[in-house]
C-alpha positions as CSV (number, residue, x, y, z in Angstrom):
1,X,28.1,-18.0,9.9
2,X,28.9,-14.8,7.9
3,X,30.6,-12.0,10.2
4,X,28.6,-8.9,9.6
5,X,29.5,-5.6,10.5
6,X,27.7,-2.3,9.7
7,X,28.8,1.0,9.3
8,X,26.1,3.8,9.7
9,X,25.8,7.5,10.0
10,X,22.4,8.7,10.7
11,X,23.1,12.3,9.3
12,X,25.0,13.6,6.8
13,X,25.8,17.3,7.7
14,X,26.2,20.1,5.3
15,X,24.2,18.9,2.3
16,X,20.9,20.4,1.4
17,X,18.5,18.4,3.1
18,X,18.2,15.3,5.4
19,X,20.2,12.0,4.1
20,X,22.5,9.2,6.1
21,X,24.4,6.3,5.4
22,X,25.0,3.0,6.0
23,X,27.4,0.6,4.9
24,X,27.1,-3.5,5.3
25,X,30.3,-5.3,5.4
26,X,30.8,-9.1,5.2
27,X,33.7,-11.3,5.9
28,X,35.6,-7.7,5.7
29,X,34.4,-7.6,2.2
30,X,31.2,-4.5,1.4
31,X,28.6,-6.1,0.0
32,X,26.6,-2.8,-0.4
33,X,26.8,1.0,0.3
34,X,23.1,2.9,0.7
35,X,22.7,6.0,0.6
36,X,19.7,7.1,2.7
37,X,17.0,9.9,2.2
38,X,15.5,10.7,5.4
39,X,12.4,12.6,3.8
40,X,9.1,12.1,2.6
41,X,8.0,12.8,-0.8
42,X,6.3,15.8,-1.3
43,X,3.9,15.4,-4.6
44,X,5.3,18.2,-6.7
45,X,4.5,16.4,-9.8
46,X,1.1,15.0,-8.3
47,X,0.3,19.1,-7.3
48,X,0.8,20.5,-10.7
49,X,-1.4,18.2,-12.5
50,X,-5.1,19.7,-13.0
51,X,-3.5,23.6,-12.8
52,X,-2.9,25.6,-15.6
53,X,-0.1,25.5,-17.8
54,X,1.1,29.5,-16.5
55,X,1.1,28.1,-13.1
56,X,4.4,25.4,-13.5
57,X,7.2,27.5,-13.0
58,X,6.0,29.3,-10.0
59,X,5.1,26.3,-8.4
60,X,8.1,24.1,-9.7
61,X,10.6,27.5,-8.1
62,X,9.6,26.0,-5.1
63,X,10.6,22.7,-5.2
64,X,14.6,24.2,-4.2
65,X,15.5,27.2,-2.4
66,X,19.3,26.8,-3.6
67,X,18.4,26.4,-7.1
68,X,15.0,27.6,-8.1
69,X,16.1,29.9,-11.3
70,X,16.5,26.7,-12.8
71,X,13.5,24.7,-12.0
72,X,11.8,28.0,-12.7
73,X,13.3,28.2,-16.4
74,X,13.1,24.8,-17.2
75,X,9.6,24.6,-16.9
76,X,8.8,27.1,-18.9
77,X,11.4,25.6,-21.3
78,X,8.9,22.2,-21.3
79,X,6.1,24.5,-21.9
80,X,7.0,26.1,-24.4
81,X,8.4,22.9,-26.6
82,X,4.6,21.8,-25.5
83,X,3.2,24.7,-27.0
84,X,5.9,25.4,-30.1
85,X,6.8,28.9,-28.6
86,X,10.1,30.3,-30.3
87,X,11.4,32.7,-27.8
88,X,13.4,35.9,-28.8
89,X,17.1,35.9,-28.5
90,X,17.5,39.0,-26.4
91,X,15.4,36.6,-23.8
92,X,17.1,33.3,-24.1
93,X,20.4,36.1,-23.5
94,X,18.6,37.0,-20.2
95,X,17.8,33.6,-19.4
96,X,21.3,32.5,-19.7
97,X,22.3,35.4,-17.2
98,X,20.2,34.5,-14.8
99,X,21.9,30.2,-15.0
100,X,24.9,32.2,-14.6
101,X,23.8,33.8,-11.2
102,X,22.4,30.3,-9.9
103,X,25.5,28.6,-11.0
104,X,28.1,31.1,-9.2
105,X,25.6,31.2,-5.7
106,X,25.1,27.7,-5.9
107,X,28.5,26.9,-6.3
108,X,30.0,29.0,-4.0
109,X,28.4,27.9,-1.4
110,X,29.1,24.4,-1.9
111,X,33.1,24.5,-2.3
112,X,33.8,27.1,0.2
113,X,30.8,26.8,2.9
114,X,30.1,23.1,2.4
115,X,33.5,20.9,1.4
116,X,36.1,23.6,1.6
117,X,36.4,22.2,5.8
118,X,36.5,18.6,4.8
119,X,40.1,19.0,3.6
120,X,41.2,20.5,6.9
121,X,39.3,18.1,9.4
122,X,37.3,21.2,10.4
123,X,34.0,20.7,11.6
124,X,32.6,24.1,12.5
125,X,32.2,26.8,9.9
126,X,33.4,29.7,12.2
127,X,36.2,27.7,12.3
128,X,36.7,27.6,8.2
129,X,36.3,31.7,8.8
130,X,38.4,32.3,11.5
131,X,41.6,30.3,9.6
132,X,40.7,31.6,5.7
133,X,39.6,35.4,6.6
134,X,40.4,36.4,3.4
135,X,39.3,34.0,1.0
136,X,35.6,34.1,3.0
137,X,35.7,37.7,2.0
138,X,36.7,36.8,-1.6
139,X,33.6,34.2,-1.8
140,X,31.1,36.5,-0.2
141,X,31.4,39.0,-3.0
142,X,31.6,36.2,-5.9
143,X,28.1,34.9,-4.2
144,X,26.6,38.3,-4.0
145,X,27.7,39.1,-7.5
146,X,25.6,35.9,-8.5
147,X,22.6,36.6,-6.1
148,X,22.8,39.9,-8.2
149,X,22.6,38.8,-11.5
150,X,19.6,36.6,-10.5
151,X,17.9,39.7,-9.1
152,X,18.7,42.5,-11.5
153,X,17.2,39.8,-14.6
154,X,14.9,37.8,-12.4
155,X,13.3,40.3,-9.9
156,X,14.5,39.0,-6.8
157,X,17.5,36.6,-5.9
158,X,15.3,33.8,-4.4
159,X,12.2,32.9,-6.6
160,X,12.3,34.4,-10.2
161,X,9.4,36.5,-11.5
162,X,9.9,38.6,-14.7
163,X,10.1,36.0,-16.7
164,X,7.2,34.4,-18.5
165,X,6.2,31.7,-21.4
166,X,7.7,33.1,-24.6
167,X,10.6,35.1,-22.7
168,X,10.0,38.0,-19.8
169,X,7.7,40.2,-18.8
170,X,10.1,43.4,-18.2
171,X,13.4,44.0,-19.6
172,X,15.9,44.7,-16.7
173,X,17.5,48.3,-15.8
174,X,19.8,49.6,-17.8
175,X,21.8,51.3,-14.6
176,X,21.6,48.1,-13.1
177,X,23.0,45.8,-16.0
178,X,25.9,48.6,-16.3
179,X,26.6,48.5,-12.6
180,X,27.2,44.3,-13.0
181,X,29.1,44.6,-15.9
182,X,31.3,47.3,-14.5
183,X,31.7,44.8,-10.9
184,X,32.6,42.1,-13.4
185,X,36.8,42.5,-13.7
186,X,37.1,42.6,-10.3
187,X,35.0,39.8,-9.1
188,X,36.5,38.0,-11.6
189,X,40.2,38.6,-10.1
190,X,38.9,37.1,-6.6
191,X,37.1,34.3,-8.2
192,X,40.3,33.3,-9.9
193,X,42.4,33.9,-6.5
194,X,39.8,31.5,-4.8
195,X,40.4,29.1,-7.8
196,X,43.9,29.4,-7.3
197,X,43.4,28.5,-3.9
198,X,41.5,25.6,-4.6
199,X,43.7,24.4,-7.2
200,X,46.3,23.9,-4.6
201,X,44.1,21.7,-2.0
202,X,45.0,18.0,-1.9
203,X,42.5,16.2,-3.3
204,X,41.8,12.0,-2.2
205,X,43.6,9.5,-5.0
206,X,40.7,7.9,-6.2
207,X,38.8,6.5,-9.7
208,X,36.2,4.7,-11.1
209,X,35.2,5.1,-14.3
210,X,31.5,5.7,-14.9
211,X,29.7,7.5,-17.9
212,X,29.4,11.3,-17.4
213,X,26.3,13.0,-18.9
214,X,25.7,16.7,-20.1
215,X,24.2,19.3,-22.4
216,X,26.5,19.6,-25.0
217,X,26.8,21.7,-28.2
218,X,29.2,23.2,-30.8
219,X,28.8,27.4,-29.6
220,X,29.5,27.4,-25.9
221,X,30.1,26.1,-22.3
222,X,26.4,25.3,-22.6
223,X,24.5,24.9,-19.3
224,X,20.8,26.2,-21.0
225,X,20.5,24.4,-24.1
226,X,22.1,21.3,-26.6
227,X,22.0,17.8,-27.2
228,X,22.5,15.4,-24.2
229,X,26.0,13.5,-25.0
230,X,27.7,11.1,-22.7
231,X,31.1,9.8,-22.2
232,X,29.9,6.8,-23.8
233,X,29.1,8.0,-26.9
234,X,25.6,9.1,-26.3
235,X,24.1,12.2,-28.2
236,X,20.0,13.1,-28.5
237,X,17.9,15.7,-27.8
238,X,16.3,16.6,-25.0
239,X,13.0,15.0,-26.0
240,X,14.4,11.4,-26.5
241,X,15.5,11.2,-22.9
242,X,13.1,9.6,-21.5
243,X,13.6,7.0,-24.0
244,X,16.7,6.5,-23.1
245,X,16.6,6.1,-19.2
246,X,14.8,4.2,-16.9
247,X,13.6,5.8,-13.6
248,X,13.5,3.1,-10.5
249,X,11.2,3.7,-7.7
250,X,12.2,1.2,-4.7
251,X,9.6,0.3,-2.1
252,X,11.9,2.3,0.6
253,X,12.8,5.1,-0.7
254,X,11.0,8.6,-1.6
255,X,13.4,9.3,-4.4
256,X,13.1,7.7,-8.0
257,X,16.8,7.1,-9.5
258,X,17.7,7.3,-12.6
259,X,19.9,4.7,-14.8
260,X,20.7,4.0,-18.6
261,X,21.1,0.9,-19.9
262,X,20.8,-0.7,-16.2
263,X,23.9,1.4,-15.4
264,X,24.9,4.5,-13.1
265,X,25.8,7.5,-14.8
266,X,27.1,10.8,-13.4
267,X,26.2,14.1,-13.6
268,X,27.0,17.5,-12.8
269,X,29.8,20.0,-12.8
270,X,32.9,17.0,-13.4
271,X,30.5,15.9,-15.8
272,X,29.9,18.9,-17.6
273,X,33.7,19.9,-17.3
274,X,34.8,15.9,-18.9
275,X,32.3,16.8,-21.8
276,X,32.5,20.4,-22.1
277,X,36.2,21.4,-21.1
278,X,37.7,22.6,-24.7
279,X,34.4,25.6,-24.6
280,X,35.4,27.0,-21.4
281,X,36.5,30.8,-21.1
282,X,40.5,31.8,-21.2
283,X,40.3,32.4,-17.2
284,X,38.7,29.3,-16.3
285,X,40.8,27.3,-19.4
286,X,44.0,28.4,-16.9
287,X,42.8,27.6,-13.6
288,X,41.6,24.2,-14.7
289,X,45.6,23.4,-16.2
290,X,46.9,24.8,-12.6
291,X,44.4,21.9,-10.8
292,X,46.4,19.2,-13.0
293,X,43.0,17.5,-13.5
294,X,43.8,15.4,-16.4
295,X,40.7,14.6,-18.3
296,X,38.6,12.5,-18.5
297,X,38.9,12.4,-15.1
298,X,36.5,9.6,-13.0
299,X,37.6,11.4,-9.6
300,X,34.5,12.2,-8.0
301,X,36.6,14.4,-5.3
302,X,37.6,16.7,-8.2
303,X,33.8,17.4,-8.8
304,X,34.5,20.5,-6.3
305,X,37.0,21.9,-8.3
306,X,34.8,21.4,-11.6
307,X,32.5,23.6,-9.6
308,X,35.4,26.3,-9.1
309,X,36.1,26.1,-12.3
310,X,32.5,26.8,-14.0
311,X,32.2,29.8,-11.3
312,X,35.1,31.9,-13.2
313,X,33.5,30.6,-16.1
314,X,30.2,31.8,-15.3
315,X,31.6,35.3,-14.4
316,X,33.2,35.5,-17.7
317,X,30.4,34.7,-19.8
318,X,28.9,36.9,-17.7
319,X,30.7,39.9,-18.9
320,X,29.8,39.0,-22.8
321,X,26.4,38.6,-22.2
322,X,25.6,41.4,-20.0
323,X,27.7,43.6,-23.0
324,X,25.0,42.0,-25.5
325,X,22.1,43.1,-23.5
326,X,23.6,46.6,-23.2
327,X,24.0,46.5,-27.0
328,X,20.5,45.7,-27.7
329,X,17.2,47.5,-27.3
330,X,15.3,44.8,-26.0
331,X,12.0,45.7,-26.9
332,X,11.9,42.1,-28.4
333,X,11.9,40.3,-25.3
334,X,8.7,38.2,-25.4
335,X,7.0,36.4,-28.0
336,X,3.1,35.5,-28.5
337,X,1.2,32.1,-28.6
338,X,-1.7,30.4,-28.8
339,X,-2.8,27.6,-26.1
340,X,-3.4,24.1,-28.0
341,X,-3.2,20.7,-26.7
342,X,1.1,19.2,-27.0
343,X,3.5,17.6,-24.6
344,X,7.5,19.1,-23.8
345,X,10.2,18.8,-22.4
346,X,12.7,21.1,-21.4
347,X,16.1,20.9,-20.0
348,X,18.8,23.1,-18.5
349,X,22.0,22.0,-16.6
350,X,21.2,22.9,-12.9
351,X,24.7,23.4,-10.8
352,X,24.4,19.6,-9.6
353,X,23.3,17.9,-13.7
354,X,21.2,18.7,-16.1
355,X,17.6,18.8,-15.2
356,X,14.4,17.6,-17.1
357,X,10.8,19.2,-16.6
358,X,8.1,17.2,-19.2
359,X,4.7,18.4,-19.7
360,X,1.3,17.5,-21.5
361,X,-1.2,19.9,-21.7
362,X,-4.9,19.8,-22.8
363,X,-6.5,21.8,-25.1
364,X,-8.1,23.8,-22.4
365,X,-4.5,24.3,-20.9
366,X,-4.9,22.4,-18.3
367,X,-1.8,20.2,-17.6
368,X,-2.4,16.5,-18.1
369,X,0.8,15.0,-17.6
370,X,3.7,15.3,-15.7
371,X,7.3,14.2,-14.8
372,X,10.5,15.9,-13.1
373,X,13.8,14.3,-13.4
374,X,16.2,16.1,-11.0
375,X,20.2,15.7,-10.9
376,X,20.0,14.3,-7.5
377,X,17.8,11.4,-8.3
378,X,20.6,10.5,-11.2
379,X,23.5,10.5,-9.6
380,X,22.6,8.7,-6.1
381,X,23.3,5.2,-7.9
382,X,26.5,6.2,-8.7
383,X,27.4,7.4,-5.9
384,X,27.1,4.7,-3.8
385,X,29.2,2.6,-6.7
386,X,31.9,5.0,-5.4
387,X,31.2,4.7,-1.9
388,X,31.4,0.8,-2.2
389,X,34.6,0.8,-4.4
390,X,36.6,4.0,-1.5
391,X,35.5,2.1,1.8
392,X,38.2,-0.7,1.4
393,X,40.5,2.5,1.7
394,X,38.8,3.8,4.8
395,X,37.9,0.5,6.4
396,X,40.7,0.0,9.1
397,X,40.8,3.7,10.2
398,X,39.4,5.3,13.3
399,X,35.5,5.7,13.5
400,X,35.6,9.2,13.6
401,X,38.1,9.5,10.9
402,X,36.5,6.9,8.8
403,X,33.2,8.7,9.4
404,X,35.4,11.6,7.9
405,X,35.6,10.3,4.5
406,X,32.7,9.2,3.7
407,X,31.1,12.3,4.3
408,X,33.9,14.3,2.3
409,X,32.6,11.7,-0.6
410,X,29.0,12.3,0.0
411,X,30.0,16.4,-0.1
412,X,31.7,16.4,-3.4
413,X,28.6,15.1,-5.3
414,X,26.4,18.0,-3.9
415,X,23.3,16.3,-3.6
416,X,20.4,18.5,-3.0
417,X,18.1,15.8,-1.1
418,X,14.8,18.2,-1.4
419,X,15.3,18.5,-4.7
420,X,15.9,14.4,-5.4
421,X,12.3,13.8,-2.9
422,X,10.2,16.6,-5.3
């Protein structure tokens, strides 16, 4: 008779949303590693279909309260591909602001808040304060500076709305973009000390490769728009992704995943940084040589300090687009259109992988058809691959230290559970 032992952990703490773990060993050997979503689906998709095509992003804003800037935009990405709306460049500049704000308050809150304790065994965030006063300081002001940027272009920090189909509806303040821009130098010194910092953390020993998959193209760091490329050689637009992937919807769980050619993939900030690295900014260029990652790199752990890395990033893109807005009038902010029957699909890089949003519409604009592929319900697969391929390492120690790990694994991936059960 087989000797079977399971490990399971009913919650997984600091993670957005409600997910556990369990763990089936055999003979000492894992046979499997499951990661569990403990929460009901919640018919986002199902909602939206009969509504009006102006309707989507509100409603899709409120599928994440960490990131809704970018289900917000990305909708009204799909909607206007659906449509053929060109939208002005002094609004895809504001749009780009305002992925720069989610990415730095996202972010920040996960390295610092969420896995920062997990490499000193602390368990209590009051703890992680009490022993880093200074750095929680630094972080606090990086986060505000993104919840600022999302306000000052979006209207307020939580759910966006001055933006509309074919760009924005207001232009933002003038005082107010020169105030950010002014704020920029410094924040960027403390988000490079807390880079620093994070550099210098000891990160697990551990790799498996895996195909990493991101927006790509030739201009920037891109996180709103390009080609979707993999590590593996793949490279299409947006619109043949659905093509390319197959979405799997087990009997037991709320969450589709997501795999490509009956493989995991991986996505999200490592991923982007893999594919991406020789774009990023002269700030972020030198923290990411002090964190010795050599790339490719197929350490999951290291996706935290990929996440460090795009916030100075994302501050110093900052400061060249908020200097563009200031240059320009924008009186050309928003562009016209006419409603017609179409189907599109948009896609921006959300903190945690790049995020798709497809739409059919009627020719009364009434939308048809519907389908949301989140970062979450793409990586799961691959996480577990990891989990199954670390726990040999973990196996013999302690059950709370074991317990430990595994979590710290879970962490790095910053899954957004509400996000994955849309």
């Amino acid at each position: 008779m087989d000797n079977k032992k399971v490990i399971k952990i009913n919650h997984i703490d600091k993670i957005e949303g409600h997910a556990g773990f369990v763990g089936d060993i055999v003979d000492g050997n894992i046979k499997k590693a499951r990661f569990e979503v403990i929460m009901g689906i919640r018919l986002f998709e199902r909602i939206m279909v009969g509504r009006k095509f102006e309707e989507a992003a509100n409603i899709s804003a409120r599928i994440c309260g960490v990131c809704p800037v970018v289900h917000y935009l990305t909708a009204l990405k799909a909607i206007e591909s659906a449509l053929d709306v060109s939208v002005p460049e002094d609004a895809i500049t504001m749009r780009k602001i305002l992925m720069l704000g989610q990415f730095v308050q996202s972010h920040t809150l996960h390295v610092y808040f969420l896995s920062l304790s997990d490499f000193f065994d602390i368990s209590e965030t009051g703890s992680l304060v009490k022993k880093f006063p200074e750095y929680t300081g630094l972080v606090l002001n990086v986060r505000e500076y993104g919840n600022e940027l999302i306000h000052v272009f979006g209207g307020r920090t939580i759910h966006p709305v001055s933006g509309k189909i074919g760009g924005f509806r207001v232009a933002p303040s003038r005082l107010k973009v020169e105030k950010l821009l002014k704020q920029n130098d410094e924040i960027l010194k403390q988000a490079i000390k807390l880079g620093e910092f994070f550099a210098e953390l000891n990160y697990p020993g551990f790799s498996r490769e895996t195909e990493y998959v991101a927006l790509k193209n030739n201009k920037e760091y891109t996180i709103y728009d390009g080609n979707i490329t993999s590590t593996k050689g793949l490279n299409i637009p947006p619109e043949k992704f659905e093509k390319n992937i197959e979405e799997i919807q087990l009997p037991y769980e709320a969450v589709k995943r997501v795999k490509k050619n009956d493989k995991e993939i991986m996505v999200g900030a490592l991923a982007r940084l893999n594919i991406n690295y020789d774009k990023l900014n002269r700030e972020a260029a030198k923290i990411l040589k002090k964190s010795n990652i050599m790339l490719p790199s197929f350490n999951s752990f290291y996706n935290i300090m990929a996440q460090m890395i795009e916030i100075i990033n994302c501050i110093e893109e900052a400061n060249k687009l908020l200097e563009k807005v200031l240059k320009s009038d924008l009186k050309n902010i928003a562009t016209d259109y006419k409603v017609k029957e179409g189907y599109g699909v948009g896609v921006i890089e959300a903190p945690r992988g790049a995020l798709y949003h497809a739409y059919g519409i009627n020719a009364k604009g009434k939308i048809n058809k519907l389908n949301i592929i989140t970062p979450t319900a793409q990586l799961i697969s691959n996480m577990e691959k990891d989990l199954e391929e670390y726990l040999p390492r973990v196996l013999n120690l302690t059950e709370k230290e074991r317990t430990r790990k595994i979590k710290m694994m879970i962490r790095a991936y910053d899954p957004c559970i509400t996000c994955s059960v849309h």
